[in-house]
C-alpha positions as a Markdown table, in Angstrom:
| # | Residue | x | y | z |
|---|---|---|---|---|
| 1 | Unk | 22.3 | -24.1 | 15.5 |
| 2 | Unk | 20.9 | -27.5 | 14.6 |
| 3 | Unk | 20.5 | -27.8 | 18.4 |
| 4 | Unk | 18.0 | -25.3 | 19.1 |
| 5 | Unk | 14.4 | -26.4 | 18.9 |
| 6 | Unk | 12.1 | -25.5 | 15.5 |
| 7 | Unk | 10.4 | -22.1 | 16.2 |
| 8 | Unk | 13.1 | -20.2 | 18.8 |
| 9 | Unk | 13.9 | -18.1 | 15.9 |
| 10 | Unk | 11.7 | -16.3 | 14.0 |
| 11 | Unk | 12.3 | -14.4 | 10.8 |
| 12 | Unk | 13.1 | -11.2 | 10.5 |
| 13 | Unk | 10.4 | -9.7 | 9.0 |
| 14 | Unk | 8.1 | -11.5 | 11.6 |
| 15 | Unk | 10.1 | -9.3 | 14.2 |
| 16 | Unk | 10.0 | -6.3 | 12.8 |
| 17 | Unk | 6.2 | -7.0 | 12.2 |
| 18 | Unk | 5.7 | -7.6 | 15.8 |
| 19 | Unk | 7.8 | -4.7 | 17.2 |
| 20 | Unk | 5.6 | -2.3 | 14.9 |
| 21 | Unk | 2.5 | -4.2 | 16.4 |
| 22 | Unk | 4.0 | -3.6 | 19.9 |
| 23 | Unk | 4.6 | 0.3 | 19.1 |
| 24 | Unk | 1.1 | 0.6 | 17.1 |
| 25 | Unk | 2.9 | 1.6 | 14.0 |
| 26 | Unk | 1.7 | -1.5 | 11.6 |
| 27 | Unk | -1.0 | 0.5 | 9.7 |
| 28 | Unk | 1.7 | 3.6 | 9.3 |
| 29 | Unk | 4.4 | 0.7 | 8.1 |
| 30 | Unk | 1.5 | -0.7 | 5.8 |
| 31 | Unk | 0.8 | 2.7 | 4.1 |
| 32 | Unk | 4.2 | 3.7 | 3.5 |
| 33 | Unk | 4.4 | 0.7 | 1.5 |
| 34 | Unk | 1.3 | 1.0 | -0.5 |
| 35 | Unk | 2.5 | 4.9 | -1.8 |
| 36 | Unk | 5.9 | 3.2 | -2.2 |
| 37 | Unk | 4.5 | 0.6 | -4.4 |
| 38 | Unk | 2.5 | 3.1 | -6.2 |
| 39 | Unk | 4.6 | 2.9 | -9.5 |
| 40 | Unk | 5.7 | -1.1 | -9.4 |
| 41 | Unk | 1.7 | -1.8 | -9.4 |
| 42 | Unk | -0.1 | 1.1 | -11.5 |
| 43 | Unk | 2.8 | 1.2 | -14.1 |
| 44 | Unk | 5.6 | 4.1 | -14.8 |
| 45 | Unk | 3.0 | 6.1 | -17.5 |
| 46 | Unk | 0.4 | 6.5 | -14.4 |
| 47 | Unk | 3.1 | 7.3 | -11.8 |
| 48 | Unk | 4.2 | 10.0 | -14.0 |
| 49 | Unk | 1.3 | 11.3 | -13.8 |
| 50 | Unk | 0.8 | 11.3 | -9.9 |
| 51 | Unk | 1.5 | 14.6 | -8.6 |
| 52 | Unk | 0.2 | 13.4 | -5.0 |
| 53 | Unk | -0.4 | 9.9 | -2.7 |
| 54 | Unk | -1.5 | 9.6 | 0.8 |
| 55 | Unk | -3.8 | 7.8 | 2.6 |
| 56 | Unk | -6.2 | 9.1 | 5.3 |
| 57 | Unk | -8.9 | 6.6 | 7.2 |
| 58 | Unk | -8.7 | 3.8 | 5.1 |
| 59 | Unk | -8.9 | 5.7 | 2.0 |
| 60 | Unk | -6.3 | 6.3 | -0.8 |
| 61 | Unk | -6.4 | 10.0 | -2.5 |
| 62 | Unk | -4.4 | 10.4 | -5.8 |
| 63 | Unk | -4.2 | 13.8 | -7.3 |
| 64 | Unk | -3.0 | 13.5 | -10.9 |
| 65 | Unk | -1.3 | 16.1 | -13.2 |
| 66 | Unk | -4.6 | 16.7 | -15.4 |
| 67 | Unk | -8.5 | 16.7 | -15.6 |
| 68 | Unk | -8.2 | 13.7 | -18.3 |
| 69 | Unk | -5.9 | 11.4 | -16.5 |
| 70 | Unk | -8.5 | 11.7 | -13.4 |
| 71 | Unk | -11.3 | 10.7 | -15.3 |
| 72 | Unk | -8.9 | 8.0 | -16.6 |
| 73 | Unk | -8.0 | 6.4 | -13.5 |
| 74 | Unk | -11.1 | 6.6 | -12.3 |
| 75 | Unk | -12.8 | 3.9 | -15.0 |
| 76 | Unk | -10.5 | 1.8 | -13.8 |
| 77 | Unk | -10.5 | 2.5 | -9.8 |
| 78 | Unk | -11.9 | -0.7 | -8.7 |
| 79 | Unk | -9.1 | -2.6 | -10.7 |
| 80 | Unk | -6.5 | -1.0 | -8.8 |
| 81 | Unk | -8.0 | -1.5 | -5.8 |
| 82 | Unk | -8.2 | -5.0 | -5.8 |
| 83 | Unk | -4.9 | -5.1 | -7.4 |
| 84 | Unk | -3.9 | -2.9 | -3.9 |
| 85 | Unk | -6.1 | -5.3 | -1.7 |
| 86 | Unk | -4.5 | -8.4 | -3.4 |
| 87 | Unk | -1.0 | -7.0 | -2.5 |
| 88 | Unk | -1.5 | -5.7 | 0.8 |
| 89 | Unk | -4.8 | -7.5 | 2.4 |
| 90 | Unk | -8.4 | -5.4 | 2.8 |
| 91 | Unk | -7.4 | -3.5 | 5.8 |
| 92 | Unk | -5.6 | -1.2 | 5.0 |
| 93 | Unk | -7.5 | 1.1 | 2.3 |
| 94 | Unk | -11.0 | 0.3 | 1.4 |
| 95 | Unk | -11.4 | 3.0 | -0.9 |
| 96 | Unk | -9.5 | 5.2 | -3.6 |
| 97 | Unk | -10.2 | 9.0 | -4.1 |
| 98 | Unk | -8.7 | 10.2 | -7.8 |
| 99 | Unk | -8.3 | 14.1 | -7.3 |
């Protein structure tokens, strides 16, 4: 290995990243982790709550279990977005809909 020159290989993340570029599947990839990370970055008592995640045109829509948790989330909406943005980068959502 030690003869191959610095950059042949790249990891294999980078790969995958570049066959779901190739495909146009990086922004379908790039959701299906946000709603997977759902619970690891809004906390287990929020995810509970969740009765529905998905994201259409940029935009995140979260239906919760009740009225109260709604209005809840919603003082806090442009926390979790940047906490979302932070993770993930701005493109992907730009915007979060509680429902």
């Amino acid at each position: 290995m030690s003869s191959h020159k610095k950059g042949e290989f790249q990891s294999v993340g980078q790969a995958i990243r570049d066959m779901l570029n190739s495909y146009r599947l990086t922004n379908k990839y790039d959701e299906a982790n946000l709603i997977d990370s759902w619970e690891r970055l809004v906390g287990k008592p929020i995810a509970k709550r969740t009765k529905k995640i998905y994201i259409k045109n940029s935009v995140l829509f979260v239906e919760f279990d009740s009225p109260t948790m709604r209005h809840d989330f919603s003082l806090h909406r442009a926390e979790v977005l940047e906490m979302f943005k932070k993770e993930f980068g701005d493109g992907i959502i730009n915007e979060i809909v509680a429902m």
